[in-house]
C-alpha positions as CSV (number, residue, x, y, z in Angstrom):
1,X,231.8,30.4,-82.0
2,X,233.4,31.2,-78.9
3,X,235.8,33.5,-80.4
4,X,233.5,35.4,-82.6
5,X,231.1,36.0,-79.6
6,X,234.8,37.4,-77.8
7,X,235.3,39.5,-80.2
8,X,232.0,40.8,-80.7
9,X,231.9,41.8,-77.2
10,X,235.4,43.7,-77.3
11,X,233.5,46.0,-80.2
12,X,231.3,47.2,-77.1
13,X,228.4,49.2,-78.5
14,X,229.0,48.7,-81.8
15,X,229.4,44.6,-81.4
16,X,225.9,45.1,-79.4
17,X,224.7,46.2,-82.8
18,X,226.4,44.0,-85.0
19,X,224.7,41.2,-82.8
20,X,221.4,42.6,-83.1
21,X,221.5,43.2,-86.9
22,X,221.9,39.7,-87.3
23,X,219.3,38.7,-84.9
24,X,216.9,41.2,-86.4
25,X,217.6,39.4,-90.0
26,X,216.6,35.8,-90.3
27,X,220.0,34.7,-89.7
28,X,220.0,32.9,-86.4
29,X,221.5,34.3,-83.7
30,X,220.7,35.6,-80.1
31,X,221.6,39.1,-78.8
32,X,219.7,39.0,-75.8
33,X,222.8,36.8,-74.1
34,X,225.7,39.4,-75.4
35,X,223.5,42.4,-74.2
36,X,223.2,40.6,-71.0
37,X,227.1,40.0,-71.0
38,X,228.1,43.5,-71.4
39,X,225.6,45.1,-69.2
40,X,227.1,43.3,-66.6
41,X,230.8,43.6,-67.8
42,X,229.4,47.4,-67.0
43,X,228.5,49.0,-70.2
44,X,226.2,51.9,-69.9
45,X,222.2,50.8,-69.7
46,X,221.1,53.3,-72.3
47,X,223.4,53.5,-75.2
48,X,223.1,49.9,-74.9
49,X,219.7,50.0,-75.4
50,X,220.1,52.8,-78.5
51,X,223.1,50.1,-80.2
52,X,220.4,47.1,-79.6
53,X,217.5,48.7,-81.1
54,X,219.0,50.3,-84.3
55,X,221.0,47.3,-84.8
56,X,217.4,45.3,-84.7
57,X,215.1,47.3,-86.8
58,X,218.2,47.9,-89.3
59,X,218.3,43.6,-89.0
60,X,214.2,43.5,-89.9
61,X,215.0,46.8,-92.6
62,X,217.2,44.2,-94.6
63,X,214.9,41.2,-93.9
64,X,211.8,43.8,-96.0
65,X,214.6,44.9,-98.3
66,X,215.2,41.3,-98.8
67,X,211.5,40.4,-99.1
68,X,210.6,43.9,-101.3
69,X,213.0,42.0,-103.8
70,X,209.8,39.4,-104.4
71,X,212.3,36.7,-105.2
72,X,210.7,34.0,-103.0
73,X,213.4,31.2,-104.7
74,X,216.2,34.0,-103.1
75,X,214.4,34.0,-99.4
76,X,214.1,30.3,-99.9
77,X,217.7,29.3,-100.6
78,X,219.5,32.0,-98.7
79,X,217.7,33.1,-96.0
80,X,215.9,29.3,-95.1
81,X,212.2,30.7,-95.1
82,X,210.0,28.2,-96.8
83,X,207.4,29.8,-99.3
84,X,204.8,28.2,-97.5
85,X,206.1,30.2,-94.8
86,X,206.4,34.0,-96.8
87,X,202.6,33.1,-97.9
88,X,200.7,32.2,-94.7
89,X,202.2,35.2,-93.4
90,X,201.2,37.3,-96.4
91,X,197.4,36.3,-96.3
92,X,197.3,36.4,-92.9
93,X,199.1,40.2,-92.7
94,X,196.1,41.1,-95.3
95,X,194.1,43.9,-93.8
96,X,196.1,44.2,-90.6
97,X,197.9,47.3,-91.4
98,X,201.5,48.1,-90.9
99,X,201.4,48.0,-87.3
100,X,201.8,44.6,-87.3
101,X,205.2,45.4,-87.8
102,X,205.1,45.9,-84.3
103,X,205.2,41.9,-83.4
104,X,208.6,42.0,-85.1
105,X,210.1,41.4,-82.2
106,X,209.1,38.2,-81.9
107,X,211.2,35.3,-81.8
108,X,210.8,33.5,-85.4
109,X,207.2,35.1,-86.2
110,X,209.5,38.1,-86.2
111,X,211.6,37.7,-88.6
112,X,209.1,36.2,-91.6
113,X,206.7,39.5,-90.6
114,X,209.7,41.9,-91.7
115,X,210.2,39.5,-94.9
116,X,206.4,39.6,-95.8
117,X,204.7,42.7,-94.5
118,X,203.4,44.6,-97.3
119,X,202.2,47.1,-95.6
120,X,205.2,47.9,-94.1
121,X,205.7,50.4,-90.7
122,X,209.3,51.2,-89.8
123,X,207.7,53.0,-87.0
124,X,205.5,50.3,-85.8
125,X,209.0,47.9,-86.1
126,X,211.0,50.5,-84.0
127,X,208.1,50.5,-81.1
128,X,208.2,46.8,-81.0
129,X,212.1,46.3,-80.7
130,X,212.4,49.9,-78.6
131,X,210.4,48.1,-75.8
132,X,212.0,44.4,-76.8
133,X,215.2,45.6,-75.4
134,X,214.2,48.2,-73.0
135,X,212.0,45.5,-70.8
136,X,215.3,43.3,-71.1
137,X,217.6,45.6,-70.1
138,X,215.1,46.7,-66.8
139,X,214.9,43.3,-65.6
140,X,218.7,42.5,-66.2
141,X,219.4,45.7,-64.5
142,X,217.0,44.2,-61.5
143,X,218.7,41.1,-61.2
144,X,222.1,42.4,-61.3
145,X,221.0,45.0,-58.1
């Protein structure tokens, strides 16, 4: 694992958004440590920020994609969401509206919102992961100095 997180970081911006694609999706995986790791290895605050974000919402794009399929047997097998999991979150995003899509930045929830929101809001997704990884990168940029 060690060498795949190595050479994701020598990728730079576009390891950044490699990282976050795959955090985005359902796969497991953690980009908040690599963005920390190459903010302080020096890369630049903002277009680490733009590689994070598009990386993320194009990770929660393929998780809809994914879930638009209505295979629940595929999200089951390949992707380790439970059906039980794909319906609470179904019912309960009934008559919420899109911007729920906005909570798609949370940790787990995140991730089976993106799979199960019919009412779909890439807008509402980009907010949500836009100020994910900005309020990340302000208070790594504070505890840096």
């Amino acid at each position: 694992m060690d060498a795949v997180l190595e050479y994701i970081m020598s990728m730079g911006y576009w390891g950044m958004g490699i990282a976050a694609f795959v955090a985005g999706s359902v796969f497991p995986f953690s980009s908040e440590t690599l963005l920390a790791g190459l903010l302080y290895a020096g890369l630049k605050p903002w277009s680490l920020f733009v590689s994070a974000t598009i990386g993320n919402v194009l990770g929660s794009m393929f998780n809809y994609w994914v879930g638009s399929l209505g295979k629940v047997e595929w999200i089951e097998k390949y992707l380790h969401v439970k059906r039980e999991k794909v319906e609470k979150t179904q019912q309960w995003l009934q008559g919420r509206g899109a911007w729920m899509g906005f909570f798609c930045f949370l940790p787990v929830l995140g991730s089976a919102l993106s799979v199960a929101n019919v009412g779909f809001s890439f807008i509402s997704i980009l907010f949500g992961k836009a100020i994910r990884y900005g309020i990340l990168i302000m208070i790594l940029n504070m505890v840096k100095g």
